[in-house]
C-alpha positions in Angstrom: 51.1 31.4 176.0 48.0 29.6 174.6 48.0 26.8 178.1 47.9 29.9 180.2 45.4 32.1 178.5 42.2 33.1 180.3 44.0 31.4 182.6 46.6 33.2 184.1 46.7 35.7 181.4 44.1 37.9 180.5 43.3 41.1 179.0 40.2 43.3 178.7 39.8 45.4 175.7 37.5 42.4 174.4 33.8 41.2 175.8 35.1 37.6 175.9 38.5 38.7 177.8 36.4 41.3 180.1 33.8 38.8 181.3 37.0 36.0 181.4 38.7 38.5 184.0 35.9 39.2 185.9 34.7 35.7 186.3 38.5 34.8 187.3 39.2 37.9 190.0 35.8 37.0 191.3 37.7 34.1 192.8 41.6 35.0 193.2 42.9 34.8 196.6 45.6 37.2 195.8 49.5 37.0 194.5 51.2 39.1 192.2 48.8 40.9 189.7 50.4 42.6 187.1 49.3 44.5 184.3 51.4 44.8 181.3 51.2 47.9 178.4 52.9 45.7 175.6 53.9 49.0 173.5 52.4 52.4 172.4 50.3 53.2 171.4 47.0 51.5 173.4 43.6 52.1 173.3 43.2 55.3 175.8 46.4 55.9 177.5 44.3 55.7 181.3 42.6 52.5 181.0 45.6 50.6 182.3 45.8 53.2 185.3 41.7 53.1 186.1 42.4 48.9 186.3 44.8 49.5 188.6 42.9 52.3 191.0 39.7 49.9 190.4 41.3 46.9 191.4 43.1 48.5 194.8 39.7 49.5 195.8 38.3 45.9 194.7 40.8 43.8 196.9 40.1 46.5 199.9 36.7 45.6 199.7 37.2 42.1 200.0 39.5 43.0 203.0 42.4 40.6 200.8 44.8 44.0 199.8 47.4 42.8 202.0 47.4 40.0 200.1 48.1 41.6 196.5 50.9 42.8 195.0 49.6 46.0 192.4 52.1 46.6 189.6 52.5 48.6 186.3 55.0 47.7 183.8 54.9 49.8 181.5 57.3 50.9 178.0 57.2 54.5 179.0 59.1 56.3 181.6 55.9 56.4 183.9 53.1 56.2 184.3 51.5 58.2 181.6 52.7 60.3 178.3 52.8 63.5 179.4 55.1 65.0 182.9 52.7 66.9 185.3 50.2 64.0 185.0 52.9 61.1 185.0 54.2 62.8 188.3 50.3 63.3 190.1 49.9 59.7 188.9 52.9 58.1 190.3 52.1 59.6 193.1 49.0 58.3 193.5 50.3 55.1 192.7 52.7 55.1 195.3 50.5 56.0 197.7 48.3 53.1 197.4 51.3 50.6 197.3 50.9 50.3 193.3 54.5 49.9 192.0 55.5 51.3 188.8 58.3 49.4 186.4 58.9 52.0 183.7 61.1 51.5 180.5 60.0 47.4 180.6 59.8 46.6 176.9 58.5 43.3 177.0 60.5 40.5 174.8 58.2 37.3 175.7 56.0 35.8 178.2 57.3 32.9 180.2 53.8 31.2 180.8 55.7 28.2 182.6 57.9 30.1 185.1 54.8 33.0 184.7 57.3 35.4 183.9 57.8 38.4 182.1 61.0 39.3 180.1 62.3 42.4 178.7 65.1 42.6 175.6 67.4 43.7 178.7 67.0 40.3 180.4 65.1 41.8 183.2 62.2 39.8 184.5 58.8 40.3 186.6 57.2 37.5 187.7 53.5 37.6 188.1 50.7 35.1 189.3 48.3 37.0 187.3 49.0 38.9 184.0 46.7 41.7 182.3 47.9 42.7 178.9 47.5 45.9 177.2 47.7 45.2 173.7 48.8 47.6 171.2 46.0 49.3 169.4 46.5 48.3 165.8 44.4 49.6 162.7 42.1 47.9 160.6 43.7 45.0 158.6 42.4 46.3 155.3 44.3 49.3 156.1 47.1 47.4 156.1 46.7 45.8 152.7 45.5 48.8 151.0 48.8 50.5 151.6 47.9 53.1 153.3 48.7 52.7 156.3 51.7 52.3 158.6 53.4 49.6 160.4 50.6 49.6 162.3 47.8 50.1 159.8 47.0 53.8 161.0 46.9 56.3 158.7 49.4 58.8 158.1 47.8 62.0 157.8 47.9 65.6 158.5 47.3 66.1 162.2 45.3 69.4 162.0 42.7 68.9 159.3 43.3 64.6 158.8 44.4 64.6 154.6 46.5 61.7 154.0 50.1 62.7 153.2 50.1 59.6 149.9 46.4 61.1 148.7 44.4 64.7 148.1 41.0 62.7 148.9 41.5 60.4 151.5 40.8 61.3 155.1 41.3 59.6 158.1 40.6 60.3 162.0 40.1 57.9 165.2 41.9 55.2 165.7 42.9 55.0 161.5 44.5 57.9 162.0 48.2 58.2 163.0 47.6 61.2 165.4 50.6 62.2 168.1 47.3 61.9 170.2 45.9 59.2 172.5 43.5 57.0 171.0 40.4 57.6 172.8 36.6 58.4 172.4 37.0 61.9 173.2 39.7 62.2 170.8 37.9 60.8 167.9 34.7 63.2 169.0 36.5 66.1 169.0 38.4 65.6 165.6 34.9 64.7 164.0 33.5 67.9 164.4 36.7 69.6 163.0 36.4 67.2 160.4 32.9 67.6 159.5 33.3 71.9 159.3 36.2 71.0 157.0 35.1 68.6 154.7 31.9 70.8 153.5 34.0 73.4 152.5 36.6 70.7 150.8 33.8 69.5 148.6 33.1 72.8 147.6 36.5 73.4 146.8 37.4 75.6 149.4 40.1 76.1 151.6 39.7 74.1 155.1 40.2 76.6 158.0 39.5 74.4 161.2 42.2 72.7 163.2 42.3 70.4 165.4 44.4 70.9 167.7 44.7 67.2 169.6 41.9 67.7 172.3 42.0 64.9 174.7 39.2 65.1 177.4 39.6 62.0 179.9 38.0 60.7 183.6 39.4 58.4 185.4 38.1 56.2 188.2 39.8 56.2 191.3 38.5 53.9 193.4 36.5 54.7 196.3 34.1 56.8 195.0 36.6 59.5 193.6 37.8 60.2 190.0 40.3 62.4 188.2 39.5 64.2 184.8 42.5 65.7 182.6 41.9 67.7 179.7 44.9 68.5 177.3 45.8 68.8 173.6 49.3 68.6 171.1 50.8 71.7 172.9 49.5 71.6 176.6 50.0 68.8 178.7 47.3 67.8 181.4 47.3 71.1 184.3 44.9 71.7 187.4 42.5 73.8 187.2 38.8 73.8 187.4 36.3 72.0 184.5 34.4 73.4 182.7 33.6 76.7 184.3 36.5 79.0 185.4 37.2 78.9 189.2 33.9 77.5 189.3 34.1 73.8 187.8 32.7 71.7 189.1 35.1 69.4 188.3 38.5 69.6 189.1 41.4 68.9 186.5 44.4 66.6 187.6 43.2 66.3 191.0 41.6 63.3 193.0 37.6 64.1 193.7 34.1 63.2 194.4 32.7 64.8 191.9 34.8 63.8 189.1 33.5 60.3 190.4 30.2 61.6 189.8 30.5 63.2 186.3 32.2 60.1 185.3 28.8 58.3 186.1 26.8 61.0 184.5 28.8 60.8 181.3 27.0 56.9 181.0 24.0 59.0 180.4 25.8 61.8 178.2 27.0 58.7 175.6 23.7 56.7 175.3 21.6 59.9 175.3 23.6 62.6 173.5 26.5 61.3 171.8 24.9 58.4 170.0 22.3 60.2 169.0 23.9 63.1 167.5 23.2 65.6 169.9 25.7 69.0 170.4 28.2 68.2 173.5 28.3 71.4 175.7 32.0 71.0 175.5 34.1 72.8 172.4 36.5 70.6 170.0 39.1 73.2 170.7 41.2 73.0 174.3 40.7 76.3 176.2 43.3 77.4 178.9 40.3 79.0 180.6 40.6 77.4 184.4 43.2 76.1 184.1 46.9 76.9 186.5 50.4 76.8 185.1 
């Protein structure tokens, strides 16, 4: 694949492949785009989908849509992990002539014949290829022994004890959590962690748990945005975020606002999280808002 890297293959989960990808859609007359999830799990389970919406709008803007084939291929049986999202999402995927190949587990890349082939023998062909690369831990993970196949840590999913060691903790991505790996995630899980550890040192019980708190926007395109907020137990529902009824933001619907708090959440990371600052927002999932 090396001759048709940053070619006609690209990802972005790097600087170098971001600025590649930009630099080559700048230019791109259109075709068959496709973007590829290689396996599970990736680095936040909505990135692939916000590409997607992002680049619809893009290739609207340039007044070229007509001329670009959208589609998701994808290892899972939709388009996300969880039912109620996966069928809002399809949905909304359909509806802007995105198509969805689920159950694609990718056995090579044909970068000759620009082809991609699954260990059933199907193939998509593509003119442009975006891979989602698998979201391996660290490497010294890996030689240390104690992580998995894919260096993460296994650990207890509530309070992040490593099931080989009594003094080893892990959470974030080195964590092998039935969670997604993403920001919100690892923020969450800190502050259970941090309550925890203090009384661990002082050889007390640890009473927190997390409970898998997942807390995600996703651009739309065209000024809107999504948000879904779920945990281990409760898949992504509508509701209203983070007042009852109130919101303003609305949970797995489509919305202005969601747009905007995903813009004001630039300001929230640079300005609050990085500096330490209390989020507004608990580390435990509440049902308060939300509709069954």
């Amino acid at each position: 694949e090396d001759g048709q890297w940053r070619k006609s293959i690209h990802d972005f989960y790097t600087f170098e492949g971001a600025t590649a990808l930009a630099k080559h859609l700048r230019n791109w007359e259109g075709g068959r785009l496709v973007v590829n999830i290689m396996d599970m799990p990736i680095k936040c389970p909505v990135a692939p989908l916000e590409f997607l919406f992002l680049a619809d709008w893009h290739f609207h803007k340039l007044g070229i849509r007509d001329r670009v084939d959208l589609s998701l291929v994808t290892p899972l049986p939709g388009a996300f992990t969880k039912p109620r999202a996966t069928q809002m999402l399809s949905s909304m995927l359909e509806d802007k002539n995105i198509k969805v190949v689920p159950e694609f587990m990718v056995e090579h890349v044909d970068p000759d014949s620009k082809m991609l082939v699954s260990y059933e023998e199907e193939e998509v062909p593509f003119d442009l290829l975006v891979t989602i690369p698998v979201n391996m831990g660290a490497e010294v993970i890996g030689r240390s022994g104690l992580g998995d196949e894919l260096n993460h840590v296994p650990v207890d999913k509530h309070n992040f004890l490593s099931e080989q060691y009594d003094n080893i903790f892990a959470l974030g991505d080195a964590a092998a959590l039935p969670t997604s790996k993403a920001g919100s995630v690892a923020h969450f899980a800190a502050e259970v962690f941090l309550t925890n550890f203090m009384r661990y040192i002082d050889g007390l019980e640890m009473t927190e748990k997390f409970d898998g708190h997942a807390n995600c926007y996703i651009e739309s395109g065209f000024g809107k945005g999504l948000l879904i907020d779920f945990n281990y137990d409760v898949e992504p529902l509508p509701g209203k975020f983070p007042l009852p009824g109130i919101g303003p933001f609305s949970l797995l619907q489509e919305s202005e606002m969601n747009h905007w708090g995903k813009m004001m959440f630039r300001w929230i990371y640079w300005n609050v999280l990085l500096k330490g600052k209390e989020m507004p927002i608990p580390a435990a999932m509440t049902m308060a808002g939300k509709w069954q």
